[in-house]
N, C-alpha and C positions, 0 to 999 in steps of 0.2 A: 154017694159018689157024684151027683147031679150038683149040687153044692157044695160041693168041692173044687168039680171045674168051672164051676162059674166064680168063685171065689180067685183063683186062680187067674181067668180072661179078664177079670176087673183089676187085678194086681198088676198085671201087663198092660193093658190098657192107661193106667194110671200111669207108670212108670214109662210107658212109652211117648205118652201126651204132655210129661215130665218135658222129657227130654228137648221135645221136639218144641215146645215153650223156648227151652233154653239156647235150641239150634239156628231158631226163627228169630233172633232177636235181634235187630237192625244195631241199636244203637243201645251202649254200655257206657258208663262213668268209669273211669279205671285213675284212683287214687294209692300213694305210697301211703300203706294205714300208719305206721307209725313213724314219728316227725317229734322232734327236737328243737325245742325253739331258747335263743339266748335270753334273759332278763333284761327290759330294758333296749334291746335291738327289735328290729324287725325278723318275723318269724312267716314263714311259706308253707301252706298244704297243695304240694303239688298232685292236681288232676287233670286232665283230660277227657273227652267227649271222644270215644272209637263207636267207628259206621262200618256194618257191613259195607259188601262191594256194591249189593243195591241198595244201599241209603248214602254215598257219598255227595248226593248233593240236599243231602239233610238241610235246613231252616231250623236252628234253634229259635222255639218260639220263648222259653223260660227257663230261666237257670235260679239255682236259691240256695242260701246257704243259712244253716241253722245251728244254733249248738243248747239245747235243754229246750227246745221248743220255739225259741224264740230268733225271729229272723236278723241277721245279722246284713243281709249281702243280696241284693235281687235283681235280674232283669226280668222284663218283658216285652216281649213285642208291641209295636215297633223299635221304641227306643226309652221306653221308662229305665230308668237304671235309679234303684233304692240301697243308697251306701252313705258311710257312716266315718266320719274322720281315720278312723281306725281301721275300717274294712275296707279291702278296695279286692278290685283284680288287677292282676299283673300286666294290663295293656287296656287301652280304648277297648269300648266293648263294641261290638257287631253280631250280628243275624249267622255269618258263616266261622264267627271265634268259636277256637275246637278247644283251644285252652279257658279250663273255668277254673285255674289255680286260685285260691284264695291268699292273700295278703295280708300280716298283723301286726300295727306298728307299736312300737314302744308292748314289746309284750310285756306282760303281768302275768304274776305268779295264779291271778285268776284266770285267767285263758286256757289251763289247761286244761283238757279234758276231751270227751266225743263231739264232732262236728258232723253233721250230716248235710251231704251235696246234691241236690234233685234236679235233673234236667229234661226240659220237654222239647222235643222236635215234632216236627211233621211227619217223621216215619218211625215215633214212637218216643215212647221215657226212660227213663230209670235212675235210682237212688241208690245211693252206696255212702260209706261214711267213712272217717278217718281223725286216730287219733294224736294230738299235740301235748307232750310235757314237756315242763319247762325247767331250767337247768340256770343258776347259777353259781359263779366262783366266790368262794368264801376270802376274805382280807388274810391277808401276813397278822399271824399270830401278834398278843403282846402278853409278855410274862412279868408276874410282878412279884416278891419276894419279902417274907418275912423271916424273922427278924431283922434291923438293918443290917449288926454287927454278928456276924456267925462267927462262934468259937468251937474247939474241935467237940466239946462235949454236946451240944446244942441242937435241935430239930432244925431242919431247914421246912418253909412251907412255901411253898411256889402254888402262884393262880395262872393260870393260860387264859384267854379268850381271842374269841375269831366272830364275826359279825358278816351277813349279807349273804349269806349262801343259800343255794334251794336245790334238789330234797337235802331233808336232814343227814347230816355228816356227823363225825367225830372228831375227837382229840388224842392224839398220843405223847405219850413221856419218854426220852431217852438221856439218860444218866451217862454223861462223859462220853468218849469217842464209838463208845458201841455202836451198831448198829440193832440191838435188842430192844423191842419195845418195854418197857418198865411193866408190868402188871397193875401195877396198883393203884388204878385211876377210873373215875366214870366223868361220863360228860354230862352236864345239864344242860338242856336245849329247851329254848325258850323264842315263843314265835314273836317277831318285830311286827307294827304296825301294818306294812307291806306283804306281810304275807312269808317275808325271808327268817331264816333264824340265826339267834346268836348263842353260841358257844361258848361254855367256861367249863374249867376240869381244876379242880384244885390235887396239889400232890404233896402230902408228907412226908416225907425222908428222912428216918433215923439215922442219928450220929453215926453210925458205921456204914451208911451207904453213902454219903456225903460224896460229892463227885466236883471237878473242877469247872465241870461246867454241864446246863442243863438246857437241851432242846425238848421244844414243841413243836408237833406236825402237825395239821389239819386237813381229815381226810372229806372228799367228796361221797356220795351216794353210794359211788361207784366203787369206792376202797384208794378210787386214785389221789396224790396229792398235792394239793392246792398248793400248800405253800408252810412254812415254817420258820423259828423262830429260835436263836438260842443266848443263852444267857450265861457270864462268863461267874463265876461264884466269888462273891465279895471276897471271900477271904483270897482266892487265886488272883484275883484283879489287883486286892492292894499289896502281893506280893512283887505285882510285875510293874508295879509305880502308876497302876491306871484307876480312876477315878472311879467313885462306887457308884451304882444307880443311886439316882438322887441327887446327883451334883447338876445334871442337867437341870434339876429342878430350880435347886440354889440358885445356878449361872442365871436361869432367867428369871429368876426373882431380883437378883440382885442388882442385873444388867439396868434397866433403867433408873433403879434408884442412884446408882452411879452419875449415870447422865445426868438425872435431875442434880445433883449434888454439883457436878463438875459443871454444867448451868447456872448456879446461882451464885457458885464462886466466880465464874466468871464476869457476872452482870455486875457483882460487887467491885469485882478488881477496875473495872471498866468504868463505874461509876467514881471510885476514888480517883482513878487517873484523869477521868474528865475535869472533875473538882481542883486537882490539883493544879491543870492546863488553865483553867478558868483562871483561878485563883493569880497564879506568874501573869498573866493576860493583865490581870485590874492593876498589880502591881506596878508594872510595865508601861501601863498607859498612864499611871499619877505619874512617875518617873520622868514619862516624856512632857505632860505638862506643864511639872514644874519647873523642867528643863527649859520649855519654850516658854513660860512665866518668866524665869531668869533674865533669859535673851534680852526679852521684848524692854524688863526694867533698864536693864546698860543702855540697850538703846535708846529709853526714853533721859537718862540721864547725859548720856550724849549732845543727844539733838539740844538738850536746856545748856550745858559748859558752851553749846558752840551757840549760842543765841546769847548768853552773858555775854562772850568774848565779841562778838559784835556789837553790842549793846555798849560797851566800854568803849573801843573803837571808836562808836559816834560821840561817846560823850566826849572824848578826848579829843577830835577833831573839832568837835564846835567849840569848844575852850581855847584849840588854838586859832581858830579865827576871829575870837573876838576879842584875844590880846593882839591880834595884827591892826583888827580898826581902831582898837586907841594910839598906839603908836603912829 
């Protein structure tokens, strides 16, 4: 019985001195533990520094932020601040900042995980921790189809993929205006450099399921969805006069070669017409100088009749003065 009750006054005791630990304790870290952060944006561990009513004129002498051991984020008195492109806190730091939110830019799919916050005052410490996953939205599906030519007796086989999403999501199939997801599909998930992953689901469809047109959804983590994608079924497209997947392709295969073409015919046409303008040009200019060649001969024969006809003149005048001196 004697140890029994002593067993007992140590159990109370224990639990009493519990308590009173936790009655007495000036000063708490009080963080939201779990936190969401987008890929790629900036991501917040919001905490705060709460003082009893006798330690509000607490002195934070040190504050620290860690995540797997390793310091990420630090002050200490008087004004060392050890931070890191990436880490900051949410304001200038000071001696009386109650806020010890942490800041994380450009998150990455590596950031996720446990982060641990430890703060020292002058009327005491304490460490608490909180955790950050990281979440992003997967791309608009793109679906791609085999055979080119579908005929009624024939398989259709359709591929989906969706790229950039984090955590891993899936793919689904819906056959013509249903709303019913298809069954008949699995998704392969495959992680990208980054850490993101990429999505493909291939879907076969027998001749009797054959639909006029085939959507793909692309779910999140969460079941919610991202986004989707549908595809109108060759043979329904070329019923309705519209162009089959793959003519985008042709167009811009074809597009420049055009250009180029309708380029060179042009330099050609342009080059003949120069030739030709050239060519009336030389023509033009012999024309004109045999023209002015002409001219200049009549005139030169000219000026000589009218130097004859004076030249005659003298003769004929001095002939008659020198039958006037014989007589």
């Amino acid at each position: 019985m004697a140890s029994a009750g002593i067993l007992l006054w140590l159990l109370i005791t224990i639990c009493v001195s519990g308590q009173t630990t936790r009655t007495n304790s000036f000063v708490t870290v009080e963080c939201k533990m779990d936190n969401v952060g987008k890929y790629g944006n900036q991501s917040m561990l919001n905490c705060g520094i709460v003082t009893a009513k006798e330690a509000r004129d607490a002195t934070v002498m040190m504050v620290t932020w860690k995540k797997d051991g390793v310091l990420l984020l630090g002050f200490e008195k008087p004004s060392k601040l050890n931070e890191s492109p990436r880490f900051s806190f949410t304001k200038s730091w000071s001696m009386k900042n109650m806020n010890v939110s942490l800041l994380i830019a450009n998150t990455s799919v590596a950031d996720q995980g446990e982060y641990t916050c430890e703060v020292v005052t002058d009327r005491g410490r304490h460490e608490t921790s909180a955790n950050l996953s990281v979440a992003a939205r997967y791309s608009q599906p793109t679906i791609l189809y085999t055979p080119m030519d579908v005929s009624p007796k024939s398989q259709v086989t359709l591929t989906c993929s969706s790229e950039g999403g984090y955590p891993e999501g899936r793919l689904g199939w819906f056959l013509g205006p249903t709303r019913k997801e298809f069954g008949d599909s699995k998704t392969e998930v495959n992680v990208t450099r980054n850490g993101l992953f990429h999505l493909s689901s291939k879907l076969n469809v027998p001749p009797e399921m054959t639909a006029s047109e085939y959507t793909c959804k692309v779910y999140n983590a969460n079941g919610g969805e991202d986004d989707k994608a549908t595809l109108i079924s060759p043979k329904k497209s070329q019923s309705l006069g519209k162009p089959k997947q793959g003519t985008d392709v042709v167009t811009k295969t074809m597009a420049p070669l055009v250009f180029l073409g309708s380029l060179i015919v042009g330099l050609l046409l342009w080059k003949r017409i120069r030739k030709g303008c050239f060519q009336g040009f030389r023509r033009y200019r012999k024309k004109d100088d045999a023209e002015q060649g002409g001219a200049g001969h009549a005139l030169a024969l000219l000026k000589m009749a009218a130097r004859r006809r004076r030249m005659r003149r003298s003769r004929e005048a001095g002939l008659a003065g020198s039958d006037a001196a014989t007589i």
